[in-house]
C-alpha positions as CSV (number, residue, x, y, z in Angstrom):
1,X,-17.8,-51.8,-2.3
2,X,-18.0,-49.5,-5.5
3,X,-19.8,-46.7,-3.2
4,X,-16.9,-47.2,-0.8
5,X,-14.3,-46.5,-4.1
6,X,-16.0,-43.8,-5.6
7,X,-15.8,-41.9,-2.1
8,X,-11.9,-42.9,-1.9
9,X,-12.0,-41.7,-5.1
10,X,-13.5,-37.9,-4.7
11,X,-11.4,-37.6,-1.7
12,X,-7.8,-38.8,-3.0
13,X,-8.9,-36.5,-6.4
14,X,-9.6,-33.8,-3.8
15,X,-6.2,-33.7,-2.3
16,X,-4.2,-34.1,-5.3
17,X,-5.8,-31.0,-7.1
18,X,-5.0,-29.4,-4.3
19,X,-0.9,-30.0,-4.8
20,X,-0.6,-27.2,-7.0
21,X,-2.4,-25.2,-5.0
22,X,0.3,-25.6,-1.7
23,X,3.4,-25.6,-4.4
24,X,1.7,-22.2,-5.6
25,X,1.8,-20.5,-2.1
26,X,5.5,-21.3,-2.0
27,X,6.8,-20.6,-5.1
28,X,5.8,-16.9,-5.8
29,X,7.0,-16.1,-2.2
30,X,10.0,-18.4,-1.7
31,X,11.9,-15.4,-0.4
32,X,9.3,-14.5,1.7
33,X,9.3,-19.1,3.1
34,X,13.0,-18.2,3.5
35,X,13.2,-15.7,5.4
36,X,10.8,-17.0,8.1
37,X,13.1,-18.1,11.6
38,X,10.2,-20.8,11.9
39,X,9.2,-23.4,9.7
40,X,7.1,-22.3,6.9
41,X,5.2,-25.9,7.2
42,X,3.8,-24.5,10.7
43,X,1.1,-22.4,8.2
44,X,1.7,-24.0,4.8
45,X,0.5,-27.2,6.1
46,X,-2.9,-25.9,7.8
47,X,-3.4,-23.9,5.1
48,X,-3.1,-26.6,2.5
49,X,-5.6,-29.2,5.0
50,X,-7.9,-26.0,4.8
51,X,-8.0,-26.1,0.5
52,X,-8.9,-29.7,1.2
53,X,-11.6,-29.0,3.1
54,X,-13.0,-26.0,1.0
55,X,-12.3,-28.5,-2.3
56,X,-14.2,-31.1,-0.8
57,X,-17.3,-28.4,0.3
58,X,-17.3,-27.4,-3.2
59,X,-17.6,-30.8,-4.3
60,X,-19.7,-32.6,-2.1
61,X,-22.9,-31.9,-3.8
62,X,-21.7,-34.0,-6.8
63,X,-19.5,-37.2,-5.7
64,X,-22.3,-39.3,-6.9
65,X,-22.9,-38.1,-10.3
66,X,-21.2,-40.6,-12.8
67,X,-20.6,-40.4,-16.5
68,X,-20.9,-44.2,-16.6
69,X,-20.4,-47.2,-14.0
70,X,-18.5,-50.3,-15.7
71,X,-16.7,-52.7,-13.1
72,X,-14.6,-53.1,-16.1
73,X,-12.9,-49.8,-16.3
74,X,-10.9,-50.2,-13.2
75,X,-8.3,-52.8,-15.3
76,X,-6.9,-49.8,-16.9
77,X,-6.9,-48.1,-13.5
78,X,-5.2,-50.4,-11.9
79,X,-2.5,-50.4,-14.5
80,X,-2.4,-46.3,-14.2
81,X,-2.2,-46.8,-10.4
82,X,0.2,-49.0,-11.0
83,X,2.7,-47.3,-13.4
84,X,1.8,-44.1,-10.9
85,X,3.3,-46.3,-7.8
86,X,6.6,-46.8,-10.0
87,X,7.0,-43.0,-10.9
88,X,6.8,-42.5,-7.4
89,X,9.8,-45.0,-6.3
90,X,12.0,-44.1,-9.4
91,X,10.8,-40.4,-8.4
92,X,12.1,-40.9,-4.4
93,X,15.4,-42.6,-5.6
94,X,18.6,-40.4,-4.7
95,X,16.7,-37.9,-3.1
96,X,16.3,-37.6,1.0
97,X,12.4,-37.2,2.2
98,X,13.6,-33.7,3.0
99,X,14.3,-33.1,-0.8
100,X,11.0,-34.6,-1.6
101,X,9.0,-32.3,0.9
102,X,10.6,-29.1,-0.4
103,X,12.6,-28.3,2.6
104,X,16.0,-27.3,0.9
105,X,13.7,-25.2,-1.4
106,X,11.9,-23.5,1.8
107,X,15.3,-23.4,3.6
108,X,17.6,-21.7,0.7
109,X,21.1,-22.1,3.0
110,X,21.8,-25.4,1.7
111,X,24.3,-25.7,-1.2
112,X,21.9,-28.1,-4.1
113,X,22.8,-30.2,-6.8
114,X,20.6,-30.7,-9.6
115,X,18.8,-34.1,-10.3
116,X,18.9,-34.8,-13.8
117,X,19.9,-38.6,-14.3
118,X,17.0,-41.7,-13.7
119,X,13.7,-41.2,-14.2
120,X,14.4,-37.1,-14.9
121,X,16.2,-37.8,-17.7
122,X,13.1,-38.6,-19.1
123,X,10.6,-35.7,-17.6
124,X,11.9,-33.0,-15.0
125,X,8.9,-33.1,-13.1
126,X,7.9,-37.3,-12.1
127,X,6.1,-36.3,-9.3
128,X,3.5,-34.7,-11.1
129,X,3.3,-37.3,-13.4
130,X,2.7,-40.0,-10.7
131,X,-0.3,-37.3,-9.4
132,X,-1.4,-37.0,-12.6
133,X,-1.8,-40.5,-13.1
134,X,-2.8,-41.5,-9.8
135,X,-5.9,-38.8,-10.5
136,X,-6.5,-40.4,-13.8
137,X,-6.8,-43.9,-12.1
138,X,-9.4,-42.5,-10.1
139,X,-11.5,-40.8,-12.7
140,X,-11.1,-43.4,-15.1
141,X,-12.2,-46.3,-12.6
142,X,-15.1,-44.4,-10.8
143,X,-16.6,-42.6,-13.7
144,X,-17.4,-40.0,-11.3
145,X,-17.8,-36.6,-12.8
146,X,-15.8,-34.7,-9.8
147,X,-12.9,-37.1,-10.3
148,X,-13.0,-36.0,-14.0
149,X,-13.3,-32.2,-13.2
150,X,-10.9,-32.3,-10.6
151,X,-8.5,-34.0,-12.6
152,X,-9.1,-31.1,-15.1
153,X,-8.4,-28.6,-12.3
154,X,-5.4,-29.7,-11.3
155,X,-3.7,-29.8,-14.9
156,X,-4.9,-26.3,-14.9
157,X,-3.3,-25.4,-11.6
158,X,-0.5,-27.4,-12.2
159,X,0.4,-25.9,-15.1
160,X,1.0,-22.6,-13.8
161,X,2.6,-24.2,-10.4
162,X,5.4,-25.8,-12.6
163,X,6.1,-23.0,-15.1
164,X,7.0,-20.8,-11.5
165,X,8.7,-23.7,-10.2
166,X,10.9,-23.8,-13.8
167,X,11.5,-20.1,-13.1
168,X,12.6,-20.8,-9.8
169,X,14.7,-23.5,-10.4
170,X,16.2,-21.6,-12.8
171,X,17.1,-18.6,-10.8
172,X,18.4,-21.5,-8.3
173,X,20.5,-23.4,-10.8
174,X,20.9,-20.5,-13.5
175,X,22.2,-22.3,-16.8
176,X,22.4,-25.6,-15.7
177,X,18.6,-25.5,-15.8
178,X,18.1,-23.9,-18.3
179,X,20.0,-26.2,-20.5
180,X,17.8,-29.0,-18.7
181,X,14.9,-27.3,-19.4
182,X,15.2,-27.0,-23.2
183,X,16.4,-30.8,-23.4
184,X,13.8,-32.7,-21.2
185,X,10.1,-32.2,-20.9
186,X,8.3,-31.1,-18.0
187,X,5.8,-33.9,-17.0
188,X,4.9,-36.0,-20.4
189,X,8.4,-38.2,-21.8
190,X,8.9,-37.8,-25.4
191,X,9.6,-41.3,-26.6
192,X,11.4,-42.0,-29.5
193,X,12.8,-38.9,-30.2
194,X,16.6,-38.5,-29.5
């Protein structure tokens, strides 16, 4: 059974750290998504199944390789995997499965409101934070090295995937945002600070 998790494992840390790698084809070009008569999904999709596939090539190789193996270890994973599942249903609340695919963002001709109450008055960005968790889960309970390193890639990635989709946002919502911006954090909550 633990060979059978560590290989869920590599493979869900596989496609999560390739998130920021589909949100960064989009964002840099959103004009370019917009102005497309056909969906944009018809090639962002393949191309993001494709980063999976190339991500799990350049992986393979080490699946196995562990920094430790303690049965242990997946209490506190369940708990991230856990407070991960949460993020993602205070995450979906308000918002259509159309909002949380990006498609008013690929579309453009849609008037927007921005979501700021719930769970993003805490951080603007829950998704993420669910993703990040959900890959920390993973690492933490396997042990597996890739989990770990993949983990580290997608912070990387992500990173620069949510400062151009603050600048977007911005150009989207103009002060609004910005004001948003400045008073709530982008993935990790500050607690006791008002």
């Amino acid at each position: 059974m633990v060979r059978w998790l560590d290989f869920l494992g590599w493979i869900a840390c596989v496609v999560y750290a390739t998130i920021p790698g589909f949100w960064l084809l989009i964002h840099p070009r959103i004009e370019y998504w917009r102005s497309r008569r056909r969906s944009p999904y018809r090639l962002l999709l393949p191309l993001w199944l494709a980063m999976w596939l190339v991500l799990g090539l350049m992986t393979v190789r080490w699946r196995h390789l562990a920094l430790y193996t303690r049965l242990w270890t997946w209490v506190p994973a369940v708990l991230l995997f856990a407070v991960g599942l949460w993020l993602y249903s205070q995450s979906g609340k308000n918002f259509s499965t159309k909002q949380l695919s990006g498609l008013p963002e690929l579309d453009g001709h849609h008037e927007q409101q921005l979501a700021t109450s719930g769970i993003r008055a805490l951080v603007r960005h829950p998704f993420y934070l669910a993703h990040l968790l959900e890959m920390l889960a993973w690492s933490m309970g396997s042990g597996l090295m890739v989990c770990y390193g993949l983990t580290a890639f997608a912070i990387i990635t992500g990173g620069l995937m949510i400062r151009m989709e603050d600048k977007e946002l911005e150009q989207r919502f103009g002060e609004e945002y910005a004001a948003y911006r400045k008073r709530v954090p982008a993935v990790l909550p500050r607690f006791g600070r008002e």
